[in-house]
LUMVEXBA-821356 format. One record per atom (N, C-alpha, C, O): residue number from 1; atom name; x, y, z. Coordinates in Angstrom, 1 decimal, m for minus. Example, Ala and Ser with C-alpha at 12.3 -4.5 7.8 and 13.67 -1.06 7.14 Angstrom:
resi	name	x	y	z
1	N	13.2	m5.7	7.8
1	CA	12.3	m4.5	7.8
1	C	13.2	m3.3	7.8
1	O	14.2	m3.3	8.5
2	N	12.8	m2.2	7.1
2	CA	13.7	m1.1	7.1
2	C	12.9	0.0	7.9
2	O	13.4	1.1	8.0
This chain:
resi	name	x	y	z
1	N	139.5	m30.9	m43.2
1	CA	139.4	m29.6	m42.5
1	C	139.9	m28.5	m43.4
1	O	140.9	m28.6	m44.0
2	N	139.3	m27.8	m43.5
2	CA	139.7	m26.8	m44.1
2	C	139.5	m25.0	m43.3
2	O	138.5	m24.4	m42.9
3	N	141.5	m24.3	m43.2
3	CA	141.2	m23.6	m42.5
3	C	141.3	m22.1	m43.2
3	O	141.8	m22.1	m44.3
4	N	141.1	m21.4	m42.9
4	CA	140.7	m19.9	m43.0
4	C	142.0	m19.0	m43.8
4	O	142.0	m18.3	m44.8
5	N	143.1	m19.5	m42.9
5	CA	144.1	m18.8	m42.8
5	C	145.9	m19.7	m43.2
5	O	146.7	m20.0	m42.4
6	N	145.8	m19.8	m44.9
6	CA	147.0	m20.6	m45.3
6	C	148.3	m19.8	m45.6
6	O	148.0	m18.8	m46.2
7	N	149.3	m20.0	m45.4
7	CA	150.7	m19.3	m45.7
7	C	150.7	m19.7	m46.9
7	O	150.0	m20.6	m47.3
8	N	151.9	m18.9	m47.9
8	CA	151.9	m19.2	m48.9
8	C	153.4	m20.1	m49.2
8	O	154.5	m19.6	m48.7
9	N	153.6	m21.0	m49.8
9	CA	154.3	m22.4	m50.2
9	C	155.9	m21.9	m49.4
9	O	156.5	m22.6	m48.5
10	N	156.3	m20.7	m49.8
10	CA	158.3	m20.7	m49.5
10	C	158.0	m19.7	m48.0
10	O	158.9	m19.4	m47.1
11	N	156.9	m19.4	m48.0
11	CA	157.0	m19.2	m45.8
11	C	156.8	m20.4	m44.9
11	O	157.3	m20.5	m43.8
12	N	155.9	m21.4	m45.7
12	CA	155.6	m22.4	m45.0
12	C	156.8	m23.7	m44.7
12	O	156.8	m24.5	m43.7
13	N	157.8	m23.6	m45.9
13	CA	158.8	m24.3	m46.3
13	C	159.7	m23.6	m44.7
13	O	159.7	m24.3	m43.8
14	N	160.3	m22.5	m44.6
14	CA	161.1	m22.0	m43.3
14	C	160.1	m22.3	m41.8
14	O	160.4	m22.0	m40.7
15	N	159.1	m23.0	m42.2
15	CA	158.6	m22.7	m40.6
15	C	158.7	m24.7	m40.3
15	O	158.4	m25.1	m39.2
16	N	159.1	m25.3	m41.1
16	CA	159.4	m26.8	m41.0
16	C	160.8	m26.6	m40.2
16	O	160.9	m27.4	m39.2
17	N	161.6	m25.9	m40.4
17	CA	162.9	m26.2	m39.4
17	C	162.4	m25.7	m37.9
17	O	162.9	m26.2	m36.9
18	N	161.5	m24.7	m37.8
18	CA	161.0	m24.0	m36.2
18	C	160.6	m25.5	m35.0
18	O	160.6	m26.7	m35.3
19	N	160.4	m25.2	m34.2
19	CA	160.7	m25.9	m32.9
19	C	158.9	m25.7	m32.8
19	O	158.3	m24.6	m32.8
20	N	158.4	m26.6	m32.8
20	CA	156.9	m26.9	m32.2
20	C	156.8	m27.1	m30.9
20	O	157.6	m27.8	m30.4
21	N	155.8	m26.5	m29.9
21	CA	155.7	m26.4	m28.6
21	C	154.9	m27.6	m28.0
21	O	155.0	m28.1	m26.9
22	N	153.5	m28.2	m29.4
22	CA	153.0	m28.8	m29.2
22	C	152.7	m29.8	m30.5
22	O	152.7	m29.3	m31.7
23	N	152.6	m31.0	m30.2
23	CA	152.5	m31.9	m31.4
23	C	151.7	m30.6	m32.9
23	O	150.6	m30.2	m32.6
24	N	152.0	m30.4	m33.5
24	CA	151.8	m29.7	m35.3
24	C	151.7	m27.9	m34.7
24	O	151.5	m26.9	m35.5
25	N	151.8	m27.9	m33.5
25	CA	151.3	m26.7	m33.2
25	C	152.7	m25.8	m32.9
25	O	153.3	m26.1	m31.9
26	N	153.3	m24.5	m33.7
26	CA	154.4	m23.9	m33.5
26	C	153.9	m22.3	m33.6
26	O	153.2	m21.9	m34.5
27	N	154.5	m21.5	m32.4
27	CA	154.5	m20.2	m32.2
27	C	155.6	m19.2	m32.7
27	O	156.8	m19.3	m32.7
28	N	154.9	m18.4	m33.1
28	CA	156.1	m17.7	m33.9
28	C	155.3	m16.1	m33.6
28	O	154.3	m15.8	m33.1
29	N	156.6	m15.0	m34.5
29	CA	156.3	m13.7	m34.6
29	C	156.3	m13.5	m35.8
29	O	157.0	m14.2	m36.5
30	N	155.4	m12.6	m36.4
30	CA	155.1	m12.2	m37.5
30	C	156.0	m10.6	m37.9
30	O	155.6	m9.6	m37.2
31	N	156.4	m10.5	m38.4
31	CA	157.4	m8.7	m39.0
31	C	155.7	m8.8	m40.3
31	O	155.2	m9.8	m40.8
32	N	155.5	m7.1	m40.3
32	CA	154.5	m6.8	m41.5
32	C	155.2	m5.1	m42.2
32	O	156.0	m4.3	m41.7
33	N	154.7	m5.2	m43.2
33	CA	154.9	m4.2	m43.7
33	C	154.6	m3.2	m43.1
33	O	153.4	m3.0	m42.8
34	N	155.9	m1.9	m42.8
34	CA	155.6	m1.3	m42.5
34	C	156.3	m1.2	m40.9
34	O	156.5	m0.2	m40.4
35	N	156.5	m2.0	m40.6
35	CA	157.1	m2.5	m39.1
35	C	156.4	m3.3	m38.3
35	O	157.1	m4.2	m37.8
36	N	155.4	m3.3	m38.0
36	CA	154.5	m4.0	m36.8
36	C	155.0	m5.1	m37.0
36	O	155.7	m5.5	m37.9
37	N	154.6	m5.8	m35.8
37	CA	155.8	m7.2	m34.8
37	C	154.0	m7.5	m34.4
37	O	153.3	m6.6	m33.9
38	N	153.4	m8.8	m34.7
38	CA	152.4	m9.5	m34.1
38	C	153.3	m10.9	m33.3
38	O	154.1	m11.7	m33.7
39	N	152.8	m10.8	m32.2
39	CA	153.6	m11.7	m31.3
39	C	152.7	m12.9	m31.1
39	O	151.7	m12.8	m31.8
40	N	152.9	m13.8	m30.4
40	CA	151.8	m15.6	m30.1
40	C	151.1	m15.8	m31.2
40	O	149.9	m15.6	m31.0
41	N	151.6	m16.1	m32.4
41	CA	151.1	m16.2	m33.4
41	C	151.0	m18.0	m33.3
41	O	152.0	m18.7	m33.1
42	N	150.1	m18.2	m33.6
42	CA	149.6	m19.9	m33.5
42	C	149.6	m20.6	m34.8
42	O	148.6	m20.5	m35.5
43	N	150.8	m21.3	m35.3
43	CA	150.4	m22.3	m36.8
43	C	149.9	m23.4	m36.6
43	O	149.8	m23.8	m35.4
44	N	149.5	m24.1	m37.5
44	CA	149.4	m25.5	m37.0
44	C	150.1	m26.0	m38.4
44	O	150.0	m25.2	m39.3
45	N	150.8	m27.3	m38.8
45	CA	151.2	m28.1	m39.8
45	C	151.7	m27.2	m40.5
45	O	151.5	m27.2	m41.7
46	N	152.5	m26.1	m39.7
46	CA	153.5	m25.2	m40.7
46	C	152.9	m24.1	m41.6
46	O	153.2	m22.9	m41.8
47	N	152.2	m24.8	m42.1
47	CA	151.1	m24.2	m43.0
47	C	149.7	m23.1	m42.8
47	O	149.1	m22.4	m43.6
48	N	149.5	m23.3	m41.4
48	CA	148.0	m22.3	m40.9
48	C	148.3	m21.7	m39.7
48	O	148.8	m22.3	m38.7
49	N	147.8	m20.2	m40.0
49	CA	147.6	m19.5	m39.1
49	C	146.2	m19.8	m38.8
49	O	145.2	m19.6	m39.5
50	N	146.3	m20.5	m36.8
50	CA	144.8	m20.5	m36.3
50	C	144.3	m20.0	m35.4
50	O	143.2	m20.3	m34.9
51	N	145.7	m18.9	m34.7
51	CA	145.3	m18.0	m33.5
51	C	146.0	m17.2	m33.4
51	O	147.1	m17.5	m33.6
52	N	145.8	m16.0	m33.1
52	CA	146.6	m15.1	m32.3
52	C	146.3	m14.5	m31.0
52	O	145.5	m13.6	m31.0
53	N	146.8	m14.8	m29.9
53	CA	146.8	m14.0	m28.7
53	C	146.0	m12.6	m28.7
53	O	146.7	m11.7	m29.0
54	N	144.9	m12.4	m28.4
54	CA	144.7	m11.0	m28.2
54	C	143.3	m10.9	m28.9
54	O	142.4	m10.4	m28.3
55	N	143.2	m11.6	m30.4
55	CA	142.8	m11.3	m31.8
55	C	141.8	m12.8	m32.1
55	O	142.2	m13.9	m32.0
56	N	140.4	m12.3	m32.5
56	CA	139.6	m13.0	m32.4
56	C	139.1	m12.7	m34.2
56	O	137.9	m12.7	m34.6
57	N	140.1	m12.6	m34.8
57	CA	140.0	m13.3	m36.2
57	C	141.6	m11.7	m36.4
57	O	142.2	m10.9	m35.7
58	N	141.7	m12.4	m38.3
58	CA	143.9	m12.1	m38.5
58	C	143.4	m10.5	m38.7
58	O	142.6	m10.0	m39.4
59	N	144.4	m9.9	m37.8
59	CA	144.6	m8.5	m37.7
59	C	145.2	m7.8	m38.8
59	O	145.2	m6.5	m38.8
60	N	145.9	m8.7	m40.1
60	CA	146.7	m7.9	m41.3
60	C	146.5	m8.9	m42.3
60	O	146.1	m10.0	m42.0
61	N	146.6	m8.6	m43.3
61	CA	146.6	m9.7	m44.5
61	C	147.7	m10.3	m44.6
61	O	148.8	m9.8	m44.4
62	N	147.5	m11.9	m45.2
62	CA	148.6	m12.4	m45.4
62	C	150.0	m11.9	m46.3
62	O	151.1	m12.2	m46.0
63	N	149.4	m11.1	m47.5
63	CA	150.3	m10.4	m48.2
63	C	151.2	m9.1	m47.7
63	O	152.2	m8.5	m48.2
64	N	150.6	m8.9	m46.2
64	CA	151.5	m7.9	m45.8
64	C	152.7	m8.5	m44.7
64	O	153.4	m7.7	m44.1
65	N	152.8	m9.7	m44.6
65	CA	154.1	m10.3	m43.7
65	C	155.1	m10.1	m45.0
65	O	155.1	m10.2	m46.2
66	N	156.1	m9.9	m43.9
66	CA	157.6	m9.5	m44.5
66	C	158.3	m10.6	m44.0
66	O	158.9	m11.2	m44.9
67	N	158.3	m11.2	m42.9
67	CA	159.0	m12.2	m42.2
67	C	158.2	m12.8	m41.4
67	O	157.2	m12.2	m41.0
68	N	158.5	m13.9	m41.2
68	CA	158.2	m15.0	m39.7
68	C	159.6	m15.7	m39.1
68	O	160.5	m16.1	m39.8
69	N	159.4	m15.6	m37.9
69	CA	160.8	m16.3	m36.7
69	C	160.1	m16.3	m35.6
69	O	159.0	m15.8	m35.3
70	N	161.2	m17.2	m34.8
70	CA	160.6	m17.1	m33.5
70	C	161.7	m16.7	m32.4
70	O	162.9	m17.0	m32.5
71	N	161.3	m16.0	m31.4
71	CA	161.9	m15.8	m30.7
71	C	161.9	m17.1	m29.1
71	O	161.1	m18.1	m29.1
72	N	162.8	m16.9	m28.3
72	CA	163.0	m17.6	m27.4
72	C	161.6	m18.1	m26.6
72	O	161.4	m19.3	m26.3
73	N	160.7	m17.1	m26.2
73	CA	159.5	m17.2	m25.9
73	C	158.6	m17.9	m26.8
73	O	157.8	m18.7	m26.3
74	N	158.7	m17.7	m28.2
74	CA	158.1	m18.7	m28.8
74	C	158.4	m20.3	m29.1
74	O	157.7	m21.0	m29.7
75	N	159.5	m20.6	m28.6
75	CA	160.1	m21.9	m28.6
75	C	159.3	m22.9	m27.6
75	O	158.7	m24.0	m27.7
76	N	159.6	m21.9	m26.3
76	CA	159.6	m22.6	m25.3
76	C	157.9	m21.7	m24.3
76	O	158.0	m21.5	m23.1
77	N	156.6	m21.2	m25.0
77	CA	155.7	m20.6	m24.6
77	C	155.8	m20.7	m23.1
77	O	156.4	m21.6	m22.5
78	N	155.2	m19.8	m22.3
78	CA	155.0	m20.2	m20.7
78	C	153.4	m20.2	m20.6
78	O	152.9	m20.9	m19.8
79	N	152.4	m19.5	m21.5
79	CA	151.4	m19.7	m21.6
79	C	150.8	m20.5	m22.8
79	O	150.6	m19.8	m23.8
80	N	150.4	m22.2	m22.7
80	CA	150.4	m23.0	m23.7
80	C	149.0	m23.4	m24.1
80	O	148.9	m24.2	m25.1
81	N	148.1	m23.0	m23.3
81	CA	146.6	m23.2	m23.7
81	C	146.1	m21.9	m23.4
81	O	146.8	m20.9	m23.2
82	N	144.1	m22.3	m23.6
82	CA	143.7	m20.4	m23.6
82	C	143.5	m20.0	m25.3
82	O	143.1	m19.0	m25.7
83	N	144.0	m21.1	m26.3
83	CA	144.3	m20.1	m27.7
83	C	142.6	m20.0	m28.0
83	O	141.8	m20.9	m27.7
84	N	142.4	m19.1	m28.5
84	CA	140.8	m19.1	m29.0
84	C	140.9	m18.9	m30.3
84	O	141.1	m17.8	m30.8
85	N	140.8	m20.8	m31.1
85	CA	140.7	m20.8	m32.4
85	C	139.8	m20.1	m33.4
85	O	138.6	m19.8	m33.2
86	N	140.7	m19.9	m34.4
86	CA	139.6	m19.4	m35.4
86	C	139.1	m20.3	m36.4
86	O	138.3	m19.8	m37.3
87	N	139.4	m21.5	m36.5
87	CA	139.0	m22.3	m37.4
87	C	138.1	m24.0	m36.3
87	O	138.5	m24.4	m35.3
88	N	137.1	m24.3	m37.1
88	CA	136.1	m25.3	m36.0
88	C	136.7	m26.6	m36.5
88	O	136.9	m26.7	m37.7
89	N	136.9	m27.6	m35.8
89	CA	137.6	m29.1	m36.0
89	C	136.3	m29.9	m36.0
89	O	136.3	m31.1	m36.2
């Protein structure tokens, strides 16, 4: 498989301690330069962005994240399907 959208090695390394909602699948918030906050941000294997809530391919470049975390809503999602991937299995 090869997906679209890879983090680069020391983001991907902090997103291994985050709490997965679903077997390889962990939600988080995105900080970008500049300020903007992208929220339901969909990884899979730590390593790929393969959705975002809203956004039907990545709204910023990877080089413009400042941070990734998750907030309480992303631990524990209340809306857990519906993601409309961007990469085909």
């Amino acid at each position: 498989m090869r997906y679209k959208y890879s983090l680069p090695e020391d983001m991907s390394s902090r997103i291994l301690n985050m709490e997965e909602f679903a077997n390889g699948a962990t939600q988080v918030t995105i900080s970008l330069k500049g300020g903007r906050i992208i929220n339901q941000v969909l990884l899979s294997q730590s390593k790929y962005i393969i959705a975002i809530r809203g956004y039907k391919d990545l709204p910023f470049n990877i080089e413009d994240i400042t941070d990734i975390y998750q907030r309480d809503d992303d631990k524990n999602p209340v809306n857990r399907g519906g993601w409309d991937y961007w990469d085909k299995w």
